[in-house]
N, CA, C and O atoms as a CHARMM CRD file, in Angstrom:
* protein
*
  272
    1    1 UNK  N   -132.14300  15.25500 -73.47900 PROA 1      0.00000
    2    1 UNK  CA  -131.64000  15.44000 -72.12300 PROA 1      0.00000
    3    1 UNK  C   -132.81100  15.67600 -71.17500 PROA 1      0.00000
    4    1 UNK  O   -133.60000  16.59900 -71.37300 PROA 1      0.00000
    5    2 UNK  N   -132.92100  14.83100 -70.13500 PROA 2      0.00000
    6    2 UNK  CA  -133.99400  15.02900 -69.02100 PROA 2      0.00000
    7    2 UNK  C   -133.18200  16.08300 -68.21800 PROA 2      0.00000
    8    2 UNK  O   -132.01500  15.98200 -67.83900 PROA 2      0.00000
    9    3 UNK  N   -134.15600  17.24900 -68.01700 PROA 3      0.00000
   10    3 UNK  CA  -133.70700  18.08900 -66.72000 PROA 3      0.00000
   11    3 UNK  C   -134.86800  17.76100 -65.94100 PROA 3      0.00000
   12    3 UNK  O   -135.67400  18.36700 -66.64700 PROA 3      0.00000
   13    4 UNK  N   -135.54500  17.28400 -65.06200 PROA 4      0.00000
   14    4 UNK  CA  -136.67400  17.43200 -64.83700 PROA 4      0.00000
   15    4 UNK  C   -136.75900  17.85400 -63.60900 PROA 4      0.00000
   16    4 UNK  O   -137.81000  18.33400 -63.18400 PROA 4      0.00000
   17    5 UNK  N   -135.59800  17.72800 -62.81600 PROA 5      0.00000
   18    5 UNK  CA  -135.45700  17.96800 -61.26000 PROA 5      0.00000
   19    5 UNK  C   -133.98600  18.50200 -60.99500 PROA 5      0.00000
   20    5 UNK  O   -133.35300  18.28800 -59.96000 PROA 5      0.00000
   21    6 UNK  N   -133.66000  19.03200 -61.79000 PROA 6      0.00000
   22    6 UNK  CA  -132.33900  19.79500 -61.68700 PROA 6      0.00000
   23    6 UNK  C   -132.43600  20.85200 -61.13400 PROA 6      0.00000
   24    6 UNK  O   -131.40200  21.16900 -60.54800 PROA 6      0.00000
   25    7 UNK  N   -133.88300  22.10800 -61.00300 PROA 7      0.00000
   26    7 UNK  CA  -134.09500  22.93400 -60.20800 PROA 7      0.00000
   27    7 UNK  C   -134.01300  22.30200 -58.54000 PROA 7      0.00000
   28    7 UNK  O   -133.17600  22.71400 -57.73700 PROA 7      0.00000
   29    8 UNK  N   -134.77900  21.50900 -58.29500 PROA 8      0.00000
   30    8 UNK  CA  -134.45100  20.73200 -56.85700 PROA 8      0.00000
   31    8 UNK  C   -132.62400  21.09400 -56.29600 PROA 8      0.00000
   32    8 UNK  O   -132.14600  21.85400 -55.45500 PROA 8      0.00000
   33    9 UNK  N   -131.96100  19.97300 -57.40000 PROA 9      0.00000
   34    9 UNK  CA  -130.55600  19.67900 -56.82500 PROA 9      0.00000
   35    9 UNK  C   -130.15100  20.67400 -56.91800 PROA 9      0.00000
   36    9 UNK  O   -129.43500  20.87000 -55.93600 PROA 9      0.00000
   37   10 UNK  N   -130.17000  21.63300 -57.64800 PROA 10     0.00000
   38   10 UNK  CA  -129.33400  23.34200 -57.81800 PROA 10     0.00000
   39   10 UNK  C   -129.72800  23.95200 -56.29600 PROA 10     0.00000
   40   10 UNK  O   -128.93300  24.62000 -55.63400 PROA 10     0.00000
   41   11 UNK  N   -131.05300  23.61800 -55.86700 PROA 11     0.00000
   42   11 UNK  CA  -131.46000  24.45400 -54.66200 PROA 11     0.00000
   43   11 UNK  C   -130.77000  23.26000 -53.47900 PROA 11     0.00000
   44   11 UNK  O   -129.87800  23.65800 -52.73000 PROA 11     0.00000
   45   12 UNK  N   -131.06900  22.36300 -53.42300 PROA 12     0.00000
   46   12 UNK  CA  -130.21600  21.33000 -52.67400 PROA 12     0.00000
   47   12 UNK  C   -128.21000  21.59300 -51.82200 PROA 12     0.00000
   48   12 UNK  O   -127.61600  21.35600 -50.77000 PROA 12     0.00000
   49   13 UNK  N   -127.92400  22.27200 -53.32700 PROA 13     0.00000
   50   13 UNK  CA  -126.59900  22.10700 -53.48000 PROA 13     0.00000
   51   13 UNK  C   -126.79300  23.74300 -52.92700 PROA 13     0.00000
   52   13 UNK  O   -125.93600  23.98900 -52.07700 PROA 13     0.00000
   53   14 UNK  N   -127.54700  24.71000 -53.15300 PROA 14     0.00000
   54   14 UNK  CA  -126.72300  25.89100 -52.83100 PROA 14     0.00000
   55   14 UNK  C   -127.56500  25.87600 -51.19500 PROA 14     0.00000
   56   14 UNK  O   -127.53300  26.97000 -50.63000 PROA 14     0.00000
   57   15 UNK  N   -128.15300  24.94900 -50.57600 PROA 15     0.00000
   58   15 UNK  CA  -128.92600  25.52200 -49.36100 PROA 15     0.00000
   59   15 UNK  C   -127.26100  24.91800 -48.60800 PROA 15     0.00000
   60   15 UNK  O   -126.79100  25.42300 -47.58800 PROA 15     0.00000
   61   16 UNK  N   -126.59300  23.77400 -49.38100 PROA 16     0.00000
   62   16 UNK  CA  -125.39000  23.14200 -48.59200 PROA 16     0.00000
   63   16 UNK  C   -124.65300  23.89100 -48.62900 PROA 16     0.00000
   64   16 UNK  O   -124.51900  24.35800 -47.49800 PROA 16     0.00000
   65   17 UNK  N   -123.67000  24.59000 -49.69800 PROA 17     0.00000
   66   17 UNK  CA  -123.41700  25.81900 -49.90500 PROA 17     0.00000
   67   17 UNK  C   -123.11400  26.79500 -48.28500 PROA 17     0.00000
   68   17 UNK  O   -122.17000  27.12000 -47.56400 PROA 17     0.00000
   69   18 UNK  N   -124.39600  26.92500 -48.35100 PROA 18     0.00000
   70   18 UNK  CA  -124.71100  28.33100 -47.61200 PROA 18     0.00000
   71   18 UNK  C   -125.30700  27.59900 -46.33400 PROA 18     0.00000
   72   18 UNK  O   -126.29300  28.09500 -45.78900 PROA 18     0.00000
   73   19 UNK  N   -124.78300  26.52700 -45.88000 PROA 19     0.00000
   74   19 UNK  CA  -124.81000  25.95600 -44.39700 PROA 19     0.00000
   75   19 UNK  C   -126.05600  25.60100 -44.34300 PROA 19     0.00000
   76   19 UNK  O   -126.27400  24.98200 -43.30100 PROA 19     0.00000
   77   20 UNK  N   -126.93400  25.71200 -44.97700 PROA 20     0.00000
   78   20 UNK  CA  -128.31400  25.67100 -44.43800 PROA 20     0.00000
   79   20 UNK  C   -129.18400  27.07800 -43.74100 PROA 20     0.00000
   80   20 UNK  O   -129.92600  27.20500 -42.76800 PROA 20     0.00000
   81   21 UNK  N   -128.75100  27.85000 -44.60900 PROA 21     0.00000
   82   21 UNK  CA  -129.24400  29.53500 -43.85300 PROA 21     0.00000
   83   21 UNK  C   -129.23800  30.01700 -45.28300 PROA 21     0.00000
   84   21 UNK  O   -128.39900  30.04100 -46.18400 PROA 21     0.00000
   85   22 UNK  N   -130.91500  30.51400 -45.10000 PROA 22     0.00000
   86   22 UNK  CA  -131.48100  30.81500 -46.53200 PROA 22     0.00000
   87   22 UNK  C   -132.22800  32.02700 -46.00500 PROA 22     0.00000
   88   22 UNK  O   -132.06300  32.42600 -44.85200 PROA 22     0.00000
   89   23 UNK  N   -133.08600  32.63000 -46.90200 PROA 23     0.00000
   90   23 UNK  CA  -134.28100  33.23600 -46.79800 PROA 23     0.00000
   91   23 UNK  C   -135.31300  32.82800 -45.58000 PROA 23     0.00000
   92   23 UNK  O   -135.99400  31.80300 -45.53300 PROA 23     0.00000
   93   24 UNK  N   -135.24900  34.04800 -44.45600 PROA 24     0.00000
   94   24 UNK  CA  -136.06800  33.10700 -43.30900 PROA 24     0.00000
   95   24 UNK  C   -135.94700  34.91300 -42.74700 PROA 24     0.00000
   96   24 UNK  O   -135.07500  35.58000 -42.19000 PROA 24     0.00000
   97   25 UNK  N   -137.69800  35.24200 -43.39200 PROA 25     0.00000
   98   25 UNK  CA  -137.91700  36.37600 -42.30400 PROA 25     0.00000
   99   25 UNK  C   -138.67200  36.18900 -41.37900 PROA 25     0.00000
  100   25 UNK  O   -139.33600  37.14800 -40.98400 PROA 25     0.00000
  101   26 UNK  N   -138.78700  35.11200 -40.84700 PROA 26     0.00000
  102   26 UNK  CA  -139.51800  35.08700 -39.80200 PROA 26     0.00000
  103   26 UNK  C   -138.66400  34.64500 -38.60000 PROA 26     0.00000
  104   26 UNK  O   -138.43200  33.45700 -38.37800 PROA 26     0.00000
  105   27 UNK  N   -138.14600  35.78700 -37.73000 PROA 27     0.00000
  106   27 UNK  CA  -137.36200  35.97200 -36.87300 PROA 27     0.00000
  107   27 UNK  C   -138.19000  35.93100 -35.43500 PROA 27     0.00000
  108   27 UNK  O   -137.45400  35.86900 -34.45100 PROA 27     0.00000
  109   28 UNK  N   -139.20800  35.95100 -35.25000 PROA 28     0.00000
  110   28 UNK  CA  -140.13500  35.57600 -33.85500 PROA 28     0.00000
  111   28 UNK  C   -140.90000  36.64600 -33.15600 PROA 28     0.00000
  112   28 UNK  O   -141.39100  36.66800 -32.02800 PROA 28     0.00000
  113   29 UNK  N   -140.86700  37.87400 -34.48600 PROA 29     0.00000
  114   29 UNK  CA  -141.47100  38.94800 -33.75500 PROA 29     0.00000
  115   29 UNK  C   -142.19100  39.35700 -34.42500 PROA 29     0.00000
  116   29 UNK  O   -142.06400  39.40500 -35.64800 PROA 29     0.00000
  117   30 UNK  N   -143.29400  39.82500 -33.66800 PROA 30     0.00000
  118   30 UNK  CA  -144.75700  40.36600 -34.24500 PROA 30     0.00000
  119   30 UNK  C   -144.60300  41.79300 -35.05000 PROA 30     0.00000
  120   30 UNK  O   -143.97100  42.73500 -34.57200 PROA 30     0.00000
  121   31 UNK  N   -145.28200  41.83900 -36.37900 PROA 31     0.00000
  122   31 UNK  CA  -144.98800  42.91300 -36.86600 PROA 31     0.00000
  123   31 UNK  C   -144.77900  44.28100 -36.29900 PROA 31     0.00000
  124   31 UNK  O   -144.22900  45.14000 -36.98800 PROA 31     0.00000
  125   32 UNK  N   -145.36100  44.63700 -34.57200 PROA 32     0.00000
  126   32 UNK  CA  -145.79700  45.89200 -34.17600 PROA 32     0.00000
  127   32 UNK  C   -144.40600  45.82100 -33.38500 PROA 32     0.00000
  128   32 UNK  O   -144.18800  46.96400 -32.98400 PROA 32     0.00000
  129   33 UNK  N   -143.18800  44.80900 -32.92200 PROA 33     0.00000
  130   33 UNK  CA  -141.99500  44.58100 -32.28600 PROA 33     0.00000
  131   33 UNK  C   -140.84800  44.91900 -33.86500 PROA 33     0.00000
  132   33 UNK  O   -139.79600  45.55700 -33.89900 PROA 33     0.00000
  133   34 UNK  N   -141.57100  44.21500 -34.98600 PROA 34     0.00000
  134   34 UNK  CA  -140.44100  44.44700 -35.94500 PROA 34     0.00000
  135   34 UNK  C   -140.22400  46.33200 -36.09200 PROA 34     0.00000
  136   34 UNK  O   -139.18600  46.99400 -36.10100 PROA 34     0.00000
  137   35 UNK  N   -141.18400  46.61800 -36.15900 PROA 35     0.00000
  138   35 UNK  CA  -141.81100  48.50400 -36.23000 PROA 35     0.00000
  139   35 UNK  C   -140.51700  49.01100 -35.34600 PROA 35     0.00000
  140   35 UNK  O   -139.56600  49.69200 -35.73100 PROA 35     0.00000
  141   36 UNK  N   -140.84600  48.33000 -33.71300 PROA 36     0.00000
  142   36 UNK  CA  -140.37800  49.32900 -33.13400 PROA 36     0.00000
  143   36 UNK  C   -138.55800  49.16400 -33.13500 PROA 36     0.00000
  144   36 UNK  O   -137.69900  50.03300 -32.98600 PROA 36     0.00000
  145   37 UNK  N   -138.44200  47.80600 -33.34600 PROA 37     0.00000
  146   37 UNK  CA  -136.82300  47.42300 -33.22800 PROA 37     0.00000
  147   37 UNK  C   -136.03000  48.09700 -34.47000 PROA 37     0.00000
  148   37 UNK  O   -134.95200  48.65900 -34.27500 PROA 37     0.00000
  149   38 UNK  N   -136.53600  48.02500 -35.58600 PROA 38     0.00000
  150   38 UNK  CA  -136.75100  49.08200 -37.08100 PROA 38     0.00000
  151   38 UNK  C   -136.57200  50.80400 -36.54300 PROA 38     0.00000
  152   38 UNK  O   -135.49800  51.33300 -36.82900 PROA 38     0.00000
  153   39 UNK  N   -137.41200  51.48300 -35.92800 PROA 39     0.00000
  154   39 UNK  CA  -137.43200  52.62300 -35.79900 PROA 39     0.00000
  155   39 UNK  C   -136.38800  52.77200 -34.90000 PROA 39     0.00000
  156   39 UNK  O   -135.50800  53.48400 -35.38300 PROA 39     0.00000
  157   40 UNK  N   -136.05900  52.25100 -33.41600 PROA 40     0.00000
  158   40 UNK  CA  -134.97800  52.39900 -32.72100 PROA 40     0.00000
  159   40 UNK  C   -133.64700  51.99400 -33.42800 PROA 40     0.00000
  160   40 UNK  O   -132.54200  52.25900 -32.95600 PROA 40     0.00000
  161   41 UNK  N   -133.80500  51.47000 -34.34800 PROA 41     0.00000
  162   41 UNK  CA  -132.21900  51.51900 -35.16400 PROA 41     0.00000
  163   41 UNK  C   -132.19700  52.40500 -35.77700 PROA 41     0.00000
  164   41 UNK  O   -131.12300  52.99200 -35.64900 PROA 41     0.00000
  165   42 UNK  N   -133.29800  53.17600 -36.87400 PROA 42     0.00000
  166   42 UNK  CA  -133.07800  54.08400 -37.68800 PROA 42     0.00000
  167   42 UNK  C   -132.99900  55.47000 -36.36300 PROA 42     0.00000
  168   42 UNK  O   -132.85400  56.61500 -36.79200 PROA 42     0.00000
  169   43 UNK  N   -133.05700  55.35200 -35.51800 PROA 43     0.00000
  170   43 UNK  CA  -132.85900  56.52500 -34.77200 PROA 43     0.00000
  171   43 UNK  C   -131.32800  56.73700 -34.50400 PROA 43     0.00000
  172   43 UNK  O   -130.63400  57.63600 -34.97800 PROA 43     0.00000
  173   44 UNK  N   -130.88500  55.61200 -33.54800 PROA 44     0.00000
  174   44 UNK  CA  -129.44200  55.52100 -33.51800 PROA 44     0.00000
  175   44 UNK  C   -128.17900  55.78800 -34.64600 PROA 44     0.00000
  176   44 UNK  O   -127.06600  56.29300 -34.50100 PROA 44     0.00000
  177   45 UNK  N   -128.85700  55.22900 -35.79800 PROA 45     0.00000
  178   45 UNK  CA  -128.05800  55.76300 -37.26800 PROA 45     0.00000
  179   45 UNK  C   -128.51300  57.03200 -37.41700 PROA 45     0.00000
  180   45 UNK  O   -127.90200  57.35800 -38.43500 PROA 45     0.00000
  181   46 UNK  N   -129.08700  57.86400 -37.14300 PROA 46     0.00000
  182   46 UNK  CA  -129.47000  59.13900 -37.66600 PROA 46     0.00000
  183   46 UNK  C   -128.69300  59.85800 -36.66500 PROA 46     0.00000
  184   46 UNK  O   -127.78000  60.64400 -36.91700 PROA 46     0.00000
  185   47 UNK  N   -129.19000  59.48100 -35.32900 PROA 47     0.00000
  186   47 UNK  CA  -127.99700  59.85200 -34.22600 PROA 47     0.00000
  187   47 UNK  C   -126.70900  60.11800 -34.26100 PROA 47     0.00000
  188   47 UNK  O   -126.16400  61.19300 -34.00800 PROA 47     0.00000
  189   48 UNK  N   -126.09500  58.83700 -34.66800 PROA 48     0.00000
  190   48 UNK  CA  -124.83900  58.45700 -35.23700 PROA 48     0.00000
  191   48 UNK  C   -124.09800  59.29800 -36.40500 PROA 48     0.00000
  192   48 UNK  O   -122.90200  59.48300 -36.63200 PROA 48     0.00000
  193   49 UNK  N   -125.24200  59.72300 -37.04100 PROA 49     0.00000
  194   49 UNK  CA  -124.94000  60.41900 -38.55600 PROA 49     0.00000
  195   49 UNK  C   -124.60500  62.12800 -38.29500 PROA 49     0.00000
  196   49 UNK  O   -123.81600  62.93600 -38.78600 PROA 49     0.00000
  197   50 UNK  N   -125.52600  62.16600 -37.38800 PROA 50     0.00000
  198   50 UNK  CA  -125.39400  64.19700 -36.49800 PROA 50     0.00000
  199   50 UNK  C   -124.49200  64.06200 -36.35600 PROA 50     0.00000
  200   50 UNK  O   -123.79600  64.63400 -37.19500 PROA 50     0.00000
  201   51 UNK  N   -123.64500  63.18800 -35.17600 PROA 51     0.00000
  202   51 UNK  CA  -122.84700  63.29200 -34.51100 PROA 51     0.00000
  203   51 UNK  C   -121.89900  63.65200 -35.16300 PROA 51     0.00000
  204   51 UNK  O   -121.32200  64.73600 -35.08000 PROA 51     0.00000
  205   52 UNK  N   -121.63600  62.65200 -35.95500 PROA 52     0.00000
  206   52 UNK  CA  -120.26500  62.49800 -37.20500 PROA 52     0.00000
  207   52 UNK  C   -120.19400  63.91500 -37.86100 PROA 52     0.00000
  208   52 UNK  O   -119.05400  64.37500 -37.92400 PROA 52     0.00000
  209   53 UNK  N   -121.15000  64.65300 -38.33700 PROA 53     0.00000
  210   53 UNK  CA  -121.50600  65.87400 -39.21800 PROA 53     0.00000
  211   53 UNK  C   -121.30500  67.09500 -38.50400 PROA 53     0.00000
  212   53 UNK  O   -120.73500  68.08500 -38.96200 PROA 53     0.00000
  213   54 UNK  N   -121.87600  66.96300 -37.18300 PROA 54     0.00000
  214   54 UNK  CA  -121.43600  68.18500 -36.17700 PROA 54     0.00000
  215   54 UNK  C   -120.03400  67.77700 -36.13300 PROA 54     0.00000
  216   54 UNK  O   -119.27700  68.74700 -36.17400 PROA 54     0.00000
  217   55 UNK  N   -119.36800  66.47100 -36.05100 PROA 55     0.00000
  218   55 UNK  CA  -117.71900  66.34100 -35.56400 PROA 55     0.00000
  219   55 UNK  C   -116.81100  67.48300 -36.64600 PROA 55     0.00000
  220   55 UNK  O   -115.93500  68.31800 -36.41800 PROA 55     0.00000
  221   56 UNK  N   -117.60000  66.98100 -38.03900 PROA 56     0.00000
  222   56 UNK  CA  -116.49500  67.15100 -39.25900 PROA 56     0.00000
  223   56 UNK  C   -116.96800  68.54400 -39.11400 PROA 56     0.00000
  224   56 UNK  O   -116.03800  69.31100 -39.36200 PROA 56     0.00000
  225   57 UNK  N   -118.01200  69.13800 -38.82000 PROA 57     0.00000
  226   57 UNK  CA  -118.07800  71.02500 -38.93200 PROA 57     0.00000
  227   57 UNK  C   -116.76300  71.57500 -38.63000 PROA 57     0.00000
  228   57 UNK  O   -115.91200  72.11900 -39.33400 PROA 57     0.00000
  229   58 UNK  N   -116.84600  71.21000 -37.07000 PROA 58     0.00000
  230   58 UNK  CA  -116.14900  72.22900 -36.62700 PROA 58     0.00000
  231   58 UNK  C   -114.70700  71.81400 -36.27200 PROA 58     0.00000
  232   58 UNK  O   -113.98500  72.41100 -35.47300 PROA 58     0.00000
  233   59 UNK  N   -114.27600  70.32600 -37.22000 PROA 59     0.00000
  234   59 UNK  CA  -113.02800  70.31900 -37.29100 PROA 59     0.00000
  235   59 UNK  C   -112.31900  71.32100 -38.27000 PROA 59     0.00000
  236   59 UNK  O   -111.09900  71.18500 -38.36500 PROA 59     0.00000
  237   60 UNK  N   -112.99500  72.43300 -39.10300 PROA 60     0.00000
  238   60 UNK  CA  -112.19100  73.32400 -40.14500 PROA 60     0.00000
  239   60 UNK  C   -112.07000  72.75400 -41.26100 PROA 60     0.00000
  240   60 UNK  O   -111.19800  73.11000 -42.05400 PROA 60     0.00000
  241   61 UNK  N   -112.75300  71.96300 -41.47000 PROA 61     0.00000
  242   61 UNK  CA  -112.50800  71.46700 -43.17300 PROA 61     0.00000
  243   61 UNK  C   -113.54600  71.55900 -44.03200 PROA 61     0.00000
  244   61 UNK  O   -114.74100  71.27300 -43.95300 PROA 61     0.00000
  245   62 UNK  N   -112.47000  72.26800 -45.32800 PROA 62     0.00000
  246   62 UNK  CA  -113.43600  73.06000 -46.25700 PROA 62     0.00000
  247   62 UNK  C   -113.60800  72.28200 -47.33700 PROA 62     0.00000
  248   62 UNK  O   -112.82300  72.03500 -48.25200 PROA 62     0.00000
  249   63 UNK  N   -114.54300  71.97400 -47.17500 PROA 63     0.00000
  250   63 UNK  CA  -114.72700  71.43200 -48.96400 PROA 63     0.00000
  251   63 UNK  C   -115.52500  72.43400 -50.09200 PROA 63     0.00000
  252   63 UNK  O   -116.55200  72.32000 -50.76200 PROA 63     0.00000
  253   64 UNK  N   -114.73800  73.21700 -49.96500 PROA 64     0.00000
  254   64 UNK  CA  -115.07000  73.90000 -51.44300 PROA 64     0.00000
  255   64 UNK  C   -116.34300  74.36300 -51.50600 PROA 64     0.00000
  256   64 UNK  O   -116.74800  74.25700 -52.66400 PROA 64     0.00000
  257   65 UNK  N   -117.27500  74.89700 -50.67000 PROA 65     0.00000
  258   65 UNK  CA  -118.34100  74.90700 -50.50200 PROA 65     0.00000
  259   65 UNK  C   -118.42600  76.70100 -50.35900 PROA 65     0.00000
  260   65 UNK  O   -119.54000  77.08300 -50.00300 PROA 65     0.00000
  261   66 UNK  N   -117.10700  78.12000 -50.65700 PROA 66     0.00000
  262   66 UNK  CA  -117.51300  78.77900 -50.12400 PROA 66     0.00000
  263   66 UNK  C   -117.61900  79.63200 -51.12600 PROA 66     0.00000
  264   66 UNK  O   -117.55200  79.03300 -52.20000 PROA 66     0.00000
  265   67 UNK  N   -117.74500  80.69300 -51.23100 PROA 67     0.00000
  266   67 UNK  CA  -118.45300  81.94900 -52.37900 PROA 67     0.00000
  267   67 UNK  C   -118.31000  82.48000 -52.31300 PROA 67     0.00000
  268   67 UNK  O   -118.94700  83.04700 -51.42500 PROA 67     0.00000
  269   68 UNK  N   -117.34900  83.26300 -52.99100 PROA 68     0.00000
  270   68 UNK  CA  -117.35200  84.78600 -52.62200 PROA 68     0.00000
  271   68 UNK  C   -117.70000  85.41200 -54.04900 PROA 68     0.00000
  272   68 UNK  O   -117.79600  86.63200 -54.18100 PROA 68     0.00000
């Protein structure tokens, strides 16, 4: 049995697959823009994450967390 180019058509068939949208980090921004667009998201999720944590405090719900 010749396989000799069956890796090709396997990649062929799944780039059709998947529309033609593969592996592609190169999105148009300079590493020192990827940094900052990176850090301003991880801020907003951390933001996001207080918020939620201060919400559930002081709604009164106990999870089992107390000691006497």
């Amino acid at each position: 049995m010749a396989r000799g180019n069956q890796r090709e058509k396997d990649r062929e068939r799944a780039q059709a697959r998947n529309g033609g949208k593969g592996k592609n980090k190169d999105d148009g921004l300079t590493p020192e823009q990827r940094r900052e667009r990176d850090a301003k998201a991880l801020q907003e999720k951390t933001a996001k994450k207080a918020a939620q944590a201060a919400g559930g405090e002081s709604s009164g719900g106990d999870k089992g967390n107390n000691k006497k």
